[in-house]
N, C-alpha and C positions, 0 to 999 in steps of 0.2 A: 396684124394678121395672126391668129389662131390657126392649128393645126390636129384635126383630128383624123387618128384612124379608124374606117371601120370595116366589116368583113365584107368583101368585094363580093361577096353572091351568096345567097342562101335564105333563111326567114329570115338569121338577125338583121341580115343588112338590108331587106324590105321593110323590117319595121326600125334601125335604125333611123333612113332616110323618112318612113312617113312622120316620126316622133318628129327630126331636124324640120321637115314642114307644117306640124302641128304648130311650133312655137315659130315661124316665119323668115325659117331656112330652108331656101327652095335649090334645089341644083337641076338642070336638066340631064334628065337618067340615061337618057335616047343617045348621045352619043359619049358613052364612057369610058374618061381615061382613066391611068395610073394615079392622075394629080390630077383635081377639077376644083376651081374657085367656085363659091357659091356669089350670085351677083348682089345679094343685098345685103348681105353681112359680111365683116371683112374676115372669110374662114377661108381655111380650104380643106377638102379632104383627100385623104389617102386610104385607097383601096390596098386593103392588105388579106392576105390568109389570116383565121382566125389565130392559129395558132403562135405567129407573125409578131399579133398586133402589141402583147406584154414585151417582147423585145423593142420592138420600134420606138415605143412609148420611153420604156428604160432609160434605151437611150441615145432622149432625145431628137430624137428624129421627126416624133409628131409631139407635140405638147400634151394630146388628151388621149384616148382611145374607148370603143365603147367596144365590149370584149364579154362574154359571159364570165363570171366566177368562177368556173371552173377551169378556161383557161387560166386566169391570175393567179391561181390556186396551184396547178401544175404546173406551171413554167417557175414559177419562183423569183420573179421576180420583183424588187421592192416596191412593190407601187403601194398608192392608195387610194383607197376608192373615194371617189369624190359623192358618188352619189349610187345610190341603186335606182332600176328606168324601169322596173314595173315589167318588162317583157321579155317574152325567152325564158320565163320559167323550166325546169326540168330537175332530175337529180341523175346520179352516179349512183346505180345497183348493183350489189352481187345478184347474179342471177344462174340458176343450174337448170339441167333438166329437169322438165316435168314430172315425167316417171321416178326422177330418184326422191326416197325418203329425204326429208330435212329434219334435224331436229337439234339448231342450234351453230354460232360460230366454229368450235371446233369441230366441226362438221368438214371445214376448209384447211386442218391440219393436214398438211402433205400433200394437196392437192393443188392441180398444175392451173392457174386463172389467168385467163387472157385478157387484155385491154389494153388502151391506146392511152391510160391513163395512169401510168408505172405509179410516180410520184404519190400522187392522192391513195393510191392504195397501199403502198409499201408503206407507208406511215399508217395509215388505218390498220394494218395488220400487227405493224409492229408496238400498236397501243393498244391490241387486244391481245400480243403477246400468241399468235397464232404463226407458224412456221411454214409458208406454201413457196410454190417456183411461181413466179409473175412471169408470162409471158407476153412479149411486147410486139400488139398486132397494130398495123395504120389505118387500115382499114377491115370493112366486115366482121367486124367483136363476132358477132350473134352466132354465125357457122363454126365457131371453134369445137365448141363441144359434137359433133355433128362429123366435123373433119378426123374429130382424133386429134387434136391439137391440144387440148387442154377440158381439164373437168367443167370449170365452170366461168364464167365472162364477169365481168367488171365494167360494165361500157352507159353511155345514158339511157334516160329512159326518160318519153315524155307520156305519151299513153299508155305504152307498154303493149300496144297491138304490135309490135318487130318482136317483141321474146314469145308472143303467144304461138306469132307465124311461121315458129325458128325451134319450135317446141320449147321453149324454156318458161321460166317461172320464177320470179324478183324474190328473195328471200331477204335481203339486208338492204334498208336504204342509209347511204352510206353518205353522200354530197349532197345538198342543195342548193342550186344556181340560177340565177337569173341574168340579165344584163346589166353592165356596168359600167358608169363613168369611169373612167383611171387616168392618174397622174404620178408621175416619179415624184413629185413633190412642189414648194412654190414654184410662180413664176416668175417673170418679170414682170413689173407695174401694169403697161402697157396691154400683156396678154391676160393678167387677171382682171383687169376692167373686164376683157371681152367674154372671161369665163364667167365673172359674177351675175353680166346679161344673159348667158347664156341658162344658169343657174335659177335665177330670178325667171325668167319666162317657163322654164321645166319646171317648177313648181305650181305656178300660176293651170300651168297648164292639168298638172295631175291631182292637184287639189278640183279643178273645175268637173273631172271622171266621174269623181264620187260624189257629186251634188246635183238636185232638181230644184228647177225654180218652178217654183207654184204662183198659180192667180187661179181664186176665187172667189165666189159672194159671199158675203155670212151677214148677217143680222145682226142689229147692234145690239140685242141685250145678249150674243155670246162673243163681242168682243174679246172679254178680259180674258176669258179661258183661250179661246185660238188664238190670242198671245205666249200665253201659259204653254202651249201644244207648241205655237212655230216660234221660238225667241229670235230666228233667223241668225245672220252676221251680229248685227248691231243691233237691232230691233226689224219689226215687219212694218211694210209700206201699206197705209190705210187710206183710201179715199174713199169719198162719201159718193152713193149713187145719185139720180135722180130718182128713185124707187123708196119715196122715205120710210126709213129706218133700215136702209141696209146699205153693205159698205163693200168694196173690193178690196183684197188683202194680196198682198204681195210678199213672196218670202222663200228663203232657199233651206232648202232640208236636205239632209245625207240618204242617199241613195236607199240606204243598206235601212233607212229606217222609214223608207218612203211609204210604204203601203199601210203601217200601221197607223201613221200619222194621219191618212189620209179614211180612214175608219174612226179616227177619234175626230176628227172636224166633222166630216159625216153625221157622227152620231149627235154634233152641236147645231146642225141647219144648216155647214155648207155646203153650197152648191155649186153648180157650175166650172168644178175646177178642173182647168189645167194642168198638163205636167208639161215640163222644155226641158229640152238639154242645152246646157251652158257649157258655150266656146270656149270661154276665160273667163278666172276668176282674177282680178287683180286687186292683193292686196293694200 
């Protein structure tokens, strides 16, 4: 039995859990405890406060934890990342009022900045050699400047519609963070088997994101070139029609270069193609 923490409510821990049923760890969500075995993999989870989760992990308490980087990064604790999971993107901004000029870090010489993220920013200051009072707020970063608490925030930011709403205005981006596998370090034999499947199917799984599997017609005197265009995995899958001289082609292409591809076959006589999204890819 493996042991992960992850954050008992919020996005991450919505798309923690859909990721854990992407690759065919299911838990029922409907009645949620503290501790819940998942029934077909030998896991369990532990619902923790984000903040929580780099201590628990530490030590020892859960074996893994999925935590965004910027907790691991402010808490300080020795972990390491096993893997980065692609979701929960964001970063950690300076951000001040709207109305006020900016023109530059020393901008923040002497000036009072709130956040719930002491750590990540007192080291950011102190390696641009900038001299301010951190003020250390738990919640609501955005209203400081507003309240009279402090000139300017330090706090996340993912669209940045909360600094527009709050009057402010991102001038420094400072952290980038996503979500994160983490472990204090090896396991025992037993729980790295369970890690290495669980490893092996997250890949499978996020390689499978960025790819489309094509089927279409093409014509046998442009064979050779829509090999050239789709080299696929290994090579593309060619069957002969009943339609002679033409063939169906079968083959997977990266997403990111999906439309071009599919203009260069185009422009060779394919037709009739298809686009799929693929469930898994398994190496």
């Amino acid at each position: 039995m493996i042991r992960i923490a992850i954050q008992s409510k919020g996005r991450l821990s919505e798309e923690s859990l859909a990721l854990l049923a992407e690759i065919g760890i299911k838990i029922d969500d409907s009645r949620r405890k503290f501790l819940a075995q998942t029934p077909d993999f030998p896991l369990e989870l532990l619902y923790m406060r984000d903040d929580d989760i780099p201590q628990v992990v530490a030590a020892g308490t859960a074996d893994l934890g999925i935590v965004g980087l910027n907790e691991v990064e402010e808490r300080g604790f020795p972990l390491q990342v096993v893997r980065k999971l692609g979701f929960g993107a964001c970063r950690i901004s300076l951000a001040i009022p709207k109305a006020v000029e900016y023109d530059g870090l020393a901008w923040f010489e002497g000036k009072r900045i709130a956040t719930s993220y002491p750590g990540i920013l007192k080291k950011y200051l102190a390696d641009n050699k900038i001299n301010a009072k951190v003020e250390v707020i738990t919640g609501s970063v955005e209203i400081a400047p507003a309240a009279g608490i402090a000139d300017a925030i330090f706090d996340i930011v993912s669209s940045g519609g909360t600094l527009v709403s709050n009057g402010l205005k991102e001038v420094e981006k400072v952290f980038f963070s996503e979500a994160v596998l983490v472990s204090a370090g090896p396991l025992a034999d037993e729980k790295q088997a369970l890690l290495d499947e669980i490893l092996f199917r997250l890949d499978s799984a996020v390689v499978s994101r960025k790819k489309k599997y094509l089927l279409m017609n093409i014509p046998e005197s442009s064979l050779d070139e829509a090999v050239r265009i789709l080299p696929a995995m290994r090579s593309p899958t060619l069957m002969p029609l009943t339609a002679k001289g033409w063939y169906s082609m079968h083959s997977v292409v990266e997403e990111s270069q999906l439309w071009d591809k599919i203009r260069q076959l185009k422009a060779i006589g394919a037709e009739g193609i298809l686009v799929l999204n693929i469930d898994k890819i398994i190496p």
